[in-house]
C-alpha positions in Angstrom: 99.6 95.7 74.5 97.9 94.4 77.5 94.0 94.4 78.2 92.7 94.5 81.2 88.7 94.0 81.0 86.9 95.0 83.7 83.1 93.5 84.0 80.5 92.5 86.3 82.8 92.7 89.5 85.6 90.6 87.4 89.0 91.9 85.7 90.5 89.7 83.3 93.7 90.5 81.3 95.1 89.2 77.9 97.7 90.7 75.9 97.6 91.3 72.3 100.4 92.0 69.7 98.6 94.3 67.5 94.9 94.9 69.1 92.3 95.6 67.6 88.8 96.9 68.7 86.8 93.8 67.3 89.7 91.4 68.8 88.6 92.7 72.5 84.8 92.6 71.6 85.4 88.5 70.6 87.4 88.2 73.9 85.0 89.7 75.9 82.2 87.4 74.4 84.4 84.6 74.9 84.6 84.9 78.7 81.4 86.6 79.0 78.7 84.3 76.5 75.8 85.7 78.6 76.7 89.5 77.8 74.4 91.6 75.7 76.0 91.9 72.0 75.4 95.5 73.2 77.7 96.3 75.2 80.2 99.9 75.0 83.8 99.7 75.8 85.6 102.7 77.6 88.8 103.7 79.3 89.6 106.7 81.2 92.3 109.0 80.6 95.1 110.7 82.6 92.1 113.6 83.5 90.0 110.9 84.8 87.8 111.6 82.1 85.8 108.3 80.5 86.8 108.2 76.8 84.4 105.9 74.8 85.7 103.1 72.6 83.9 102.9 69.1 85.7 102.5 66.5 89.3 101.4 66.2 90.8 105.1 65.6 89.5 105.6 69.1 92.0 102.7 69.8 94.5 103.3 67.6 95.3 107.2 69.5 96.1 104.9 72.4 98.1 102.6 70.5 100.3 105.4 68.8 100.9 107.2 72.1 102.7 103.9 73.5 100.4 102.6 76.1 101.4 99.6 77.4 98.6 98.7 79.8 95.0 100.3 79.1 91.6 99.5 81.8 88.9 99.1 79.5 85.2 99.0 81.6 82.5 97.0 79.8 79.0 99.0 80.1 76.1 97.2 79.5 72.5 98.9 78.9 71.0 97.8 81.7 67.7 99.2 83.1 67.9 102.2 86.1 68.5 101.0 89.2 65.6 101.2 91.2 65.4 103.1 94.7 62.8 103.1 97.7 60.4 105.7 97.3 60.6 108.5 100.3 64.8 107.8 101.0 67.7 109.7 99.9 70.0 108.2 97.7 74.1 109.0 98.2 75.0 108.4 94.5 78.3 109.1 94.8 79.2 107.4 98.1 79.8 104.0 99.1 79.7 102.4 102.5 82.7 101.8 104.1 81.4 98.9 106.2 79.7 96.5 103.5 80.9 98.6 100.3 77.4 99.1 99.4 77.0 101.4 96.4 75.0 103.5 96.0 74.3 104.5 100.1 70.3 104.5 100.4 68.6 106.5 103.6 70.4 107.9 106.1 74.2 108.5 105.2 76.5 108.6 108.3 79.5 110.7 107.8 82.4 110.5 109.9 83.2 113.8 111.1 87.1 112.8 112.3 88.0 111.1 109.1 88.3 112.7 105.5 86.1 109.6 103.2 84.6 107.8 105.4 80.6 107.0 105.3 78.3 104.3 106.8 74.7 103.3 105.8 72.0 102.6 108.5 72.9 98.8 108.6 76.6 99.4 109.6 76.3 102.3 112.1 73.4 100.2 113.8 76.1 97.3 114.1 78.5 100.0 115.9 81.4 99.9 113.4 83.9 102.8 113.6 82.1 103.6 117.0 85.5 105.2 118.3 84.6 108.7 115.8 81.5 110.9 115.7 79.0 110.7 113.0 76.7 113.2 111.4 73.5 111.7 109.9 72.4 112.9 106.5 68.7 111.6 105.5 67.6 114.6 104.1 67.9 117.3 101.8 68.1 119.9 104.5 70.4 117.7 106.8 72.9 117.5 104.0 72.5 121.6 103.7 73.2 122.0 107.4 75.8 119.5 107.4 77.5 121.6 104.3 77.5 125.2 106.9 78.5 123.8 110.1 81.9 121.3 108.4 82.3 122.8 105.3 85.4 124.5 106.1 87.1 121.1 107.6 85.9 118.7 104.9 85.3 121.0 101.8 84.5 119.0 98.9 84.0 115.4 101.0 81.0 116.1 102.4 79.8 117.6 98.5 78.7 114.8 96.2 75.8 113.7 94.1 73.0 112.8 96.7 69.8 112.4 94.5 71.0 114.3 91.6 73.9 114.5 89.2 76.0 116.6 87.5 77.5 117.1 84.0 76.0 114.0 82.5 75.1 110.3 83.6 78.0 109.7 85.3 78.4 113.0 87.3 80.9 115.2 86.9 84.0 112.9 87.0 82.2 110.1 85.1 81.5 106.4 86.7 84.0 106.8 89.4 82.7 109.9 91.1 84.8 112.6 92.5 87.2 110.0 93.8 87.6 106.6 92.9 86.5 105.4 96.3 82.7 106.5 95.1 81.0 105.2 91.9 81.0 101.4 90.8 83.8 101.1 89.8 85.4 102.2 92.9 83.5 99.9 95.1 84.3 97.2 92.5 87.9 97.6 93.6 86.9 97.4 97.2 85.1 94.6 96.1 88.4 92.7 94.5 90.4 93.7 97.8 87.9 92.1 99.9 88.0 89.0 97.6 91.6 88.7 97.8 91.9 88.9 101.6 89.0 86.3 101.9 90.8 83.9 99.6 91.7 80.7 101.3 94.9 80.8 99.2 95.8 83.9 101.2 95.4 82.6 104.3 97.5 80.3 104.0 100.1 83.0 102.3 99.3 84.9 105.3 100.1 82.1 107.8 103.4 81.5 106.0 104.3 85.0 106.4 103.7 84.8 109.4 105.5 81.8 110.6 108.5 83.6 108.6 108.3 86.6 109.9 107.8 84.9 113.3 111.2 83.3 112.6 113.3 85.9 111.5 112.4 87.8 114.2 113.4 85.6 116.4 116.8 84.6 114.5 116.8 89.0 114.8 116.5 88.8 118.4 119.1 86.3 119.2 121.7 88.2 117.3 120.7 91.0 119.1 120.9 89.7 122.6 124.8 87.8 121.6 125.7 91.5 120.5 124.9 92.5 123.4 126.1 89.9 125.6 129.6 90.3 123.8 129.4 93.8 124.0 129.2 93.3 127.3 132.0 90.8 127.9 134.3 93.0 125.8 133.5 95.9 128.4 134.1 93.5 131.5 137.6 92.4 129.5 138.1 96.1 128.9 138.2 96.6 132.6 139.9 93.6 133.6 143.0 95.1 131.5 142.3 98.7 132.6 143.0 97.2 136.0 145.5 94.7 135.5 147.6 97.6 134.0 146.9 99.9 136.5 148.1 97.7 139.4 151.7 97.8 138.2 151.3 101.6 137.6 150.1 102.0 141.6 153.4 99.8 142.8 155.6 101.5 140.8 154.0 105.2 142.1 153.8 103.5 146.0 158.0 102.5 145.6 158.8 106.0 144.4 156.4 107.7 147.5 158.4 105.0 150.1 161.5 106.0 148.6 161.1 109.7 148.6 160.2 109.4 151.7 163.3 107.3 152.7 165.4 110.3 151.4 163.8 112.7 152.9 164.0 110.7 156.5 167.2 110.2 155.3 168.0 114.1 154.4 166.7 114.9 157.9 169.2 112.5 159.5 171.9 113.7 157.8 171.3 117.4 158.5 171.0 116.4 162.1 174.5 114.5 162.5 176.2 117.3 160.5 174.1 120.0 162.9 175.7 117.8 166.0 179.4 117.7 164.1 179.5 121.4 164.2 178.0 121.6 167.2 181.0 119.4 168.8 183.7 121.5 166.4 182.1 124.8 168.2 183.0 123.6 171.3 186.4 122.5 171.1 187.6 125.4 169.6 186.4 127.6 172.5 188.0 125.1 174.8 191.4 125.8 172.6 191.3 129.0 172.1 189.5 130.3 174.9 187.6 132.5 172.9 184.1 133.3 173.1 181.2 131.4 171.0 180.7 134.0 168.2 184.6 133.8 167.0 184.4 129.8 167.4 181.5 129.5 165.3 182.6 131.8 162.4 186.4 129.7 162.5 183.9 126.5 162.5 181.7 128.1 159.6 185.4 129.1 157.3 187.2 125.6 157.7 183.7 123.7 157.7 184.8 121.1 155.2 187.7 120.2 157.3 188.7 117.7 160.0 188.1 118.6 163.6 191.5 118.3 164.3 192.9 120.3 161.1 191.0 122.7 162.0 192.3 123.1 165.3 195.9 122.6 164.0 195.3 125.5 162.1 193.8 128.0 164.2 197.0 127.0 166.9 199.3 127.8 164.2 197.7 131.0 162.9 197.8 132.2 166.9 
């Protein structure tokens, strides 16, 4: 099972094969040696409920249900915080600005977001000026503050604000309603600041960055040669559209000349053949001394023939 100890605004984690409750009170002395021999160990459960750690069956129930990974919070007898006379204190809010926990005075609640408070210090600094704020100093403040943004917040603006409920801890133990509020919450805040203000990060950070820097511009390049082939694939893609076509137009402009050579030619011929029987018209009323109407209907009955059959014919019928 692995142990993570949280104490003082430090975790530390060790692993043990078959834990025991006195094995974790000799580790904690060991990286604690200032601690008070007095000390209470406690975990919460999956009801966010703190369970105290007293005797090894206390341990041994989360041994037997499996649990890998247990939080256990080292609480120390000390003495009662002490408060300034004559300001409220927020007991179960922290300031968002400088994590400060518990808020003392004047509470500035963010009427926009859901959690978020300020103390005097880090509203008089202008942090998180973009958002309105609704100052809570007082008892009857809080009260008015409840009627008018009750309805939007509901139980955010609610918390332990010189009192507490259902024990020491309030009513969901250390951590308050949520695990932003109480010490342990701001503890987290706490490590999370830490972490980012670790040298070692920065220079994580600045590595990332450079990478990140680099594969996006190896992303980039890729993109634009996509997109400059794309484009050259579209300009080929034309080239052959029209390099096909071109044949396709001379072929279609050969067949219009040449339809239009038969048709010149069609016309020609219906002309020379309209001037042959014409000529065949005449003759025959020259032979036969008939009128036009008799000449043209002989004409129109030996029309595949000869002039001169024709007119052999006609002499030889007479």
């Amino acid at each position: 099972m692995k142990v993570k100890i949280v104490y003082n605004n430090e975790i530390h984690l060790f692993k043990q094969q078959n834990p025991t409750l006195q094995g974790i009170r000799q580790h904690i002395q060991k990286i604690h040696p200032n601690i008070d021999s007095n000390f209470t160990l406690a975990y919460n459960d999956s009801e966010n409920d703190q369970i105290t750690l007293s005797c090894q069956e206390d341990l041994q129930v989360l041994i037997d249900e499996g649990i890998q990974t247990i939080k256990v919070f080292v609480l120390t007898n000390k003495k009662p915080q002490e408060f300034p006379q004559g300001k409220m204190v927020h007991k179960r809010h922290t300031c968002d600005g400088c994590y400060t926990y518990p808020i003392v005075g004047s509470r500035f609640k963010c009427l926009d977001c859901p959690n978020y408070d300020l103390c005097e210090v880090c509203q008089a600094k202008g942090l998180h000026n973009n958002h309105k704020f609704f100052k809570i100093s007082t008892q009857e403040e809080l009260e008015q503050f409840r009627k008018e943004h009750w309805g939007k917040f509901g139980h955010w603006g609610h918390g332990g604000c010189g009192f507490h409920r259902g024990g020491p801890h309030g009513h969901h133990g250390p951590h308050g309603h949520h695990g932003h509020h109480g010490p342990f919450g701001h503890e987290a805040f706490k490590q999370v600041r830490e972490f980012f203000q670790d040298p070692a990060f920065k220079d994580i950070k600045q590595t990332v960055c450079t990478i990140a820097k680099d594969v996006f511009n190896v992303i980039k390049t890729e993109l634009e040669k996509h997109k400059n082939s794309k484009q050259e694939e579209e300009c080929n893609t034309n080239d052959i559209q029209e390099t096909q076509q071109e044949p396709q137009q001379q072929a279609q402009q050969e067949i219009q000349q040449q339809q239009v050579l038969q048709e010149n030619n069609t016309q020609q011929n219906e002309c020379n053949m309209q001037e042959e029987f014409e000529e065949k018209v005449k003759v025959v009323i020259q032979v036969l001394q008939c009128d036009e109407k008799v000449a043209r209907e002989y004409v129109e009955c030996f029309k595949g023939f000869p002039l001169n059959e024709i007119v052999d014919i006609l002499l030889e019928k007479q």
